[in-house]
ChimeraX commands (.cxc) that place a marker at each C-alpha (Angstrom):
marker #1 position -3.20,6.72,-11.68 radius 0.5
marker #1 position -3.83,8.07,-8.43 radius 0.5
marker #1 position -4.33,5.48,-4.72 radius 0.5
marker #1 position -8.05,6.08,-4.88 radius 0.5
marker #1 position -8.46,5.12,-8.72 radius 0.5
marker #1 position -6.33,2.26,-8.01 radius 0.5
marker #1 position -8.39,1.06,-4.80 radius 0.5
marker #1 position -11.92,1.46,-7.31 radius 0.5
marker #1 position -10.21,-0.70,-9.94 radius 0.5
marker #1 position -9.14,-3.58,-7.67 radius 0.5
marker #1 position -12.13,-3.12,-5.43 radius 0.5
marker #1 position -9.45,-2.51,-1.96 radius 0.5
marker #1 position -10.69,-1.84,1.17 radius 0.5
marker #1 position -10.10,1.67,2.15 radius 0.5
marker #1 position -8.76,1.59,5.96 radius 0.5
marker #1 position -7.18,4.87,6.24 radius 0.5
marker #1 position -4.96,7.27,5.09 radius 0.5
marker #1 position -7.30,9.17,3.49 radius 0.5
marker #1 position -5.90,12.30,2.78 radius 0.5
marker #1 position -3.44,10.33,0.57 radius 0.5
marker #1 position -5.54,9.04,-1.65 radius 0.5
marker #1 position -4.95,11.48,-4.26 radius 0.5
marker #1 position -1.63,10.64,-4.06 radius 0.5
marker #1 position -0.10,9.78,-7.63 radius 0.5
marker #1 position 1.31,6.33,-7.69 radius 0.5
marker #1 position 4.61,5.44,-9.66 radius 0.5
marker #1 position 5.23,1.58,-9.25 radius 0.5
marker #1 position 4.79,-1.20,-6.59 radius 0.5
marker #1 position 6.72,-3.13,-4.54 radius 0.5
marker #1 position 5.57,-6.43,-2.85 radius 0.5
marker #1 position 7.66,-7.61,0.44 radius 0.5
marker #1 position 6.61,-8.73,3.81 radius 0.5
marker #1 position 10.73,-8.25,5.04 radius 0.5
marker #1 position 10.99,-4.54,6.20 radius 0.5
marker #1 position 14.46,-4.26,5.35 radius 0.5
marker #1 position 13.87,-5.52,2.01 radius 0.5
marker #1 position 11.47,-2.59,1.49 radius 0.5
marker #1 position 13.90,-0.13,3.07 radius 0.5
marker #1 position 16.28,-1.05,0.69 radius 0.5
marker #1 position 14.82,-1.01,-2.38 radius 0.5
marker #1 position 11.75,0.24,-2.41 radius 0.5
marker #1 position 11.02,3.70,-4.47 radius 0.5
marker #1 position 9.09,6.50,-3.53 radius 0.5
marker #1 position 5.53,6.79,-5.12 radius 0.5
marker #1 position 5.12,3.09,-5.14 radius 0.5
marker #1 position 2.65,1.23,-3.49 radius 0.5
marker #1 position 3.61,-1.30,-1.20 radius 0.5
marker #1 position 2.03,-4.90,-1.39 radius 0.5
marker #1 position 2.20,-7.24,1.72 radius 0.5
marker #1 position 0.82,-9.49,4.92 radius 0.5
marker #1 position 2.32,-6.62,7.81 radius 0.5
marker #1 position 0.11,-5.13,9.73 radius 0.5
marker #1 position 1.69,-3.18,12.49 radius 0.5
marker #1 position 2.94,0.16,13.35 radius 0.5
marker #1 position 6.78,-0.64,11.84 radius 0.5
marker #1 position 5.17,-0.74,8.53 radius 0.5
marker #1 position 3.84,3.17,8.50 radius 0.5
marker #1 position 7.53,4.23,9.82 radius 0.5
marker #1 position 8.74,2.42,6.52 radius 0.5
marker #1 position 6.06,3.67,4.42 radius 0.5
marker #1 position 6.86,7.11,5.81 radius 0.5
marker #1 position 10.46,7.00,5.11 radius 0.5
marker #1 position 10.43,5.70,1.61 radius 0.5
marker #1 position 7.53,8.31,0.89 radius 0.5
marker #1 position 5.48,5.27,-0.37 radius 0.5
marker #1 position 2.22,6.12,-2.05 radius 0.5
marker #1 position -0.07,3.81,-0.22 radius 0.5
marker #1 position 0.41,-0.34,1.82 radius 0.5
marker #1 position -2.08,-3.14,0.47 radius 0.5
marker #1 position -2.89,-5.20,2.97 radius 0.5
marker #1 position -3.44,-9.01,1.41 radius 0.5
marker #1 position -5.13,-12.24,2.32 radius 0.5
marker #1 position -7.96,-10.57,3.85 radius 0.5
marker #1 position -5.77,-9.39,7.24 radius 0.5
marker #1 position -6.77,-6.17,8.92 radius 0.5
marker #1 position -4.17,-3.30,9.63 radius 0.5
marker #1 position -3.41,-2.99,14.23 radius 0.5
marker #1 position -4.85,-0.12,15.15 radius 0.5
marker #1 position -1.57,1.36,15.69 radius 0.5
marker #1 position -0.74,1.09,12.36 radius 0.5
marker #1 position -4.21,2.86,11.27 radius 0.5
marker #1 position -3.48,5.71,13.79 radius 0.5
marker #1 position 0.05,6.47,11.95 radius 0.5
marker #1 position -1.84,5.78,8.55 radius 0.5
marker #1 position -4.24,8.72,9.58 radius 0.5
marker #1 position -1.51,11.20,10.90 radius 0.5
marker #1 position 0.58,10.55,7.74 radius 0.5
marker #1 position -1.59,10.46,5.76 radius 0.5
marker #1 position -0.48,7.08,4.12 radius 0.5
marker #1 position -3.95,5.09,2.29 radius 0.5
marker #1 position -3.64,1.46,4.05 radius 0.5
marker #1 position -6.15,-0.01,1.54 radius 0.5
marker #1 position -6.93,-4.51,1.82 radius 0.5
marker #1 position -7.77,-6.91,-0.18 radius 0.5
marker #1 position -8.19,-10.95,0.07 radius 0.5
marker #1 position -6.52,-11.42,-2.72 radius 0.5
marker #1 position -3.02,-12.85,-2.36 radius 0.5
marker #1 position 0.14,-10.91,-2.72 radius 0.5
marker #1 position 0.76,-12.79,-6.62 radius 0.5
marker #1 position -2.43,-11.82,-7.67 radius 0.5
marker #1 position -3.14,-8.17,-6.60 radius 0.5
marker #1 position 0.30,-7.55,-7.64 radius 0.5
marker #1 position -0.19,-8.95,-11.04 radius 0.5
marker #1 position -3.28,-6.98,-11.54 radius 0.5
marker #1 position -1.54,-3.94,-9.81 radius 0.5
marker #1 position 0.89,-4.38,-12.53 radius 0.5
marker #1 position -1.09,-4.28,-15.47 radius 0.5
marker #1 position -3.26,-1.25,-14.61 radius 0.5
marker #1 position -0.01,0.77,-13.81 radius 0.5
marker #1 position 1.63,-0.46,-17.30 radius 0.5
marker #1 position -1.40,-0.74,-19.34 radius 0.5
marker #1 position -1.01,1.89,-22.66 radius 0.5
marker link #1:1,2 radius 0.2
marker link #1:2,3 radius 0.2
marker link #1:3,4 radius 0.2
marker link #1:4,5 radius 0.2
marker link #1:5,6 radius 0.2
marker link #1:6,7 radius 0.2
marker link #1:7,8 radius 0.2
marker link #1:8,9 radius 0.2
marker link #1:9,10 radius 0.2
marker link #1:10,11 radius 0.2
marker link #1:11,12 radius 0.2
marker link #1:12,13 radius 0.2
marker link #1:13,14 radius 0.2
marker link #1:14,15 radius 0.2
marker link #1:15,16 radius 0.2
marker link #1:16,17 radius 0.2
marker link #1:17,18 radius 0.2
marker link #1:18,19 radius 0.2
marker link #1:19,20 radius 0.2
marker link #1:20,21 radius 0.2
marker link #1:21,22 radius 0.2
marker link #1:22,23 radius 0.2
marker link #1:23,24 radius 0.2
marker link #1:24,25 radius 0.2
marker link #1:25,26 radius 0.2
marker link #1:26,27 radius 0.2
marker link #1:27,28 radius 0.2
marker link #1:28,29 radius 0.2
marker link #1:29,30 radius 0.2
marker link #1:30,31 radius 0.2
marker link #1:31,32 radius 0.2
marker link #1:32,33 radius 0.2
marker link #1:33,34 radius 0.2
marker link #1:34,35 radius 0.2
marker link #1:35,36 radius 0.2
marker link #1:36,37 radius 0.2
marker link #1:37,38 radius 0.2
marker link #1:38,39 radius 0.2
marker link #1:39,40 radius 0.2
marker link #1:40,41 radius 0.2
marker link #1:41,42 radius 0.2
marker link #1:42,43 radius 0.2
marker link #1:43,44 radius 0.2
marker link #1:44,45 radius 0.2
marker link #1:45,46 radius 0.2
marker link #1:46,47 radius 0.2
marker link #1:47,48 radius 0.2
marker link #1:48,49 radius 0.2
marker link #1:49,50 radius 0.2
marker link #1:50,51 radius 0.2
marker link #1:51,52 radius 0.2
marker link #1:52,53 radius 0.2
marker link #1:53,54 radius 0.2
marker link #1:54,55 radius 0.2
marker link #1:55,56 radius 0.2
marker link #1:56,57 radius 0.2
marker link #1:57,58 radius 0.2
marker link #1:58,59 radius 0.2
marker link #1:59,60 radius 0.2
marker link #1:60,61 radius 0.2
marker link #1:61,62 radius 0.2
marker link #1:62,63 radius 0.2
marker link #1:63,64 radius 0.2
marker link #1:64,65 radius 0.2
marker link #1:65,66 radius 0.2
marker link #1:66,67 radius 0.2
marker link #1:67,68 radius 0.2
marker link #1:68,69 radius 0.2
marker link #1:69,70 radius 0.2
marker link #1:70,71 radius 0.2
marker link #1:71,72 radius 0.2
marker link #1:72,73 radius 0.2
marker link #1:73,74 radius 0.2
marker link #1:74,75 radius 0.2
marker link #1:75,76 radius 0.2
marker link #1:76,77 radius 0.2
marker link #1:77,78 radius 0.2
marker link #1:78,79 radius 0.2
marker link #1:79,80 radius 0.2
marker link #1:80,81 radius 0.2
marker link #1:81,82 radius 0.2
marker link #1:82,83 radius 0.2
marker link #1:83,84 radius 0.2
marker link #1:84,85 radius 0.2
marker link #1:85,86 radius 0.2
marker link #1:86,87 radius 0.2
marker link #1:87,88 radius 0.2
marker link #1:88,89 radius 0.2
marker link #1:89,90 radius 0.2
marker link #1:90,91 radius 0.2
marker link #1:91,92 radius 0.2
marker link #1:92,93 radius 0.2
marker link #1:93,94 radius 0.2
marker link #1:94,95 radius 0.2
marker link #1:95,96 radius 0.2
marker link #1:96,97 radius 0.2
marker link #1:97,98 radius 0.2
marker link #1:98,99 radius 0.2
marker link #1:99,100 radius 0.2
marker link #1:100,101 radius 0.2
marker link #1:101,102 radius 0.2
marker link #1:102,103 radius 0.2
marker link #1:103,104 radius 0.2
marker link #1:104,105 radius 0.2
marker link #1:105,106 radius 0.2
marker link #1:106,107 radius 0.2
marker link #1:107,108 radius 0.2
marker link #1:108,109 radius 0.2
marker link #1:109,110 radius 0.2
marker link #1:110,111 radius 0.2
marker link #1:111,112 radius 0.2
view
């Protein structure tokens, strides 16, 4: 499943990033501590959380992260849409909490 089919299914705000959403995804991860992220995060996952600044594209970036899902109906700094756009890293939202997009994130990436 691909970030845009993903963001369809759920019903996520697309914020930017757009030229990512093709982007295949290959698991999640849901953190709001950065280092936690840097540390075990994989690439081609999507990354559920509450962050909303700049940092979190620079981690996104370096973990090669599929897309960030933005939860509880926050809205990404512009700084971190600018970085988004030049990366070309999908910052999708949702107002859904972190448990529940995650659980449903979970199913539609495991569902056979």
């Amino acid at each position: 499943m691909n970030v845009s089919q993903l963001a369809e299914k759920l019903g996520l705000e697309i914020y930017g990033g757009a030229k990512g959403l093709d982007q295949e995804i290959t698991g999640g991860y849901t953190s709001d501590l950065l280092s936690d992220v840097m540390g075990h995060a994989r690439a081609g996952s999507i990354w559920i959380t509450l962050q909303t600044h700049k940092n979190v594209m620079a981690i996104a970036s370096l973990k090669e992260l599929a897309a960030v899902v933005i939860v509880k109906g926050y809205l990404p700094e512009e700084d971190m849409l600018e970085q988004s756009n030049i990366e070309g890293i999908p910052v999708l939202g949702t107002h859904e909490e972190a448990f529940e997009i995650s659980g449903k994130t979970y199913k539609l990436l495991h569902k056979k």
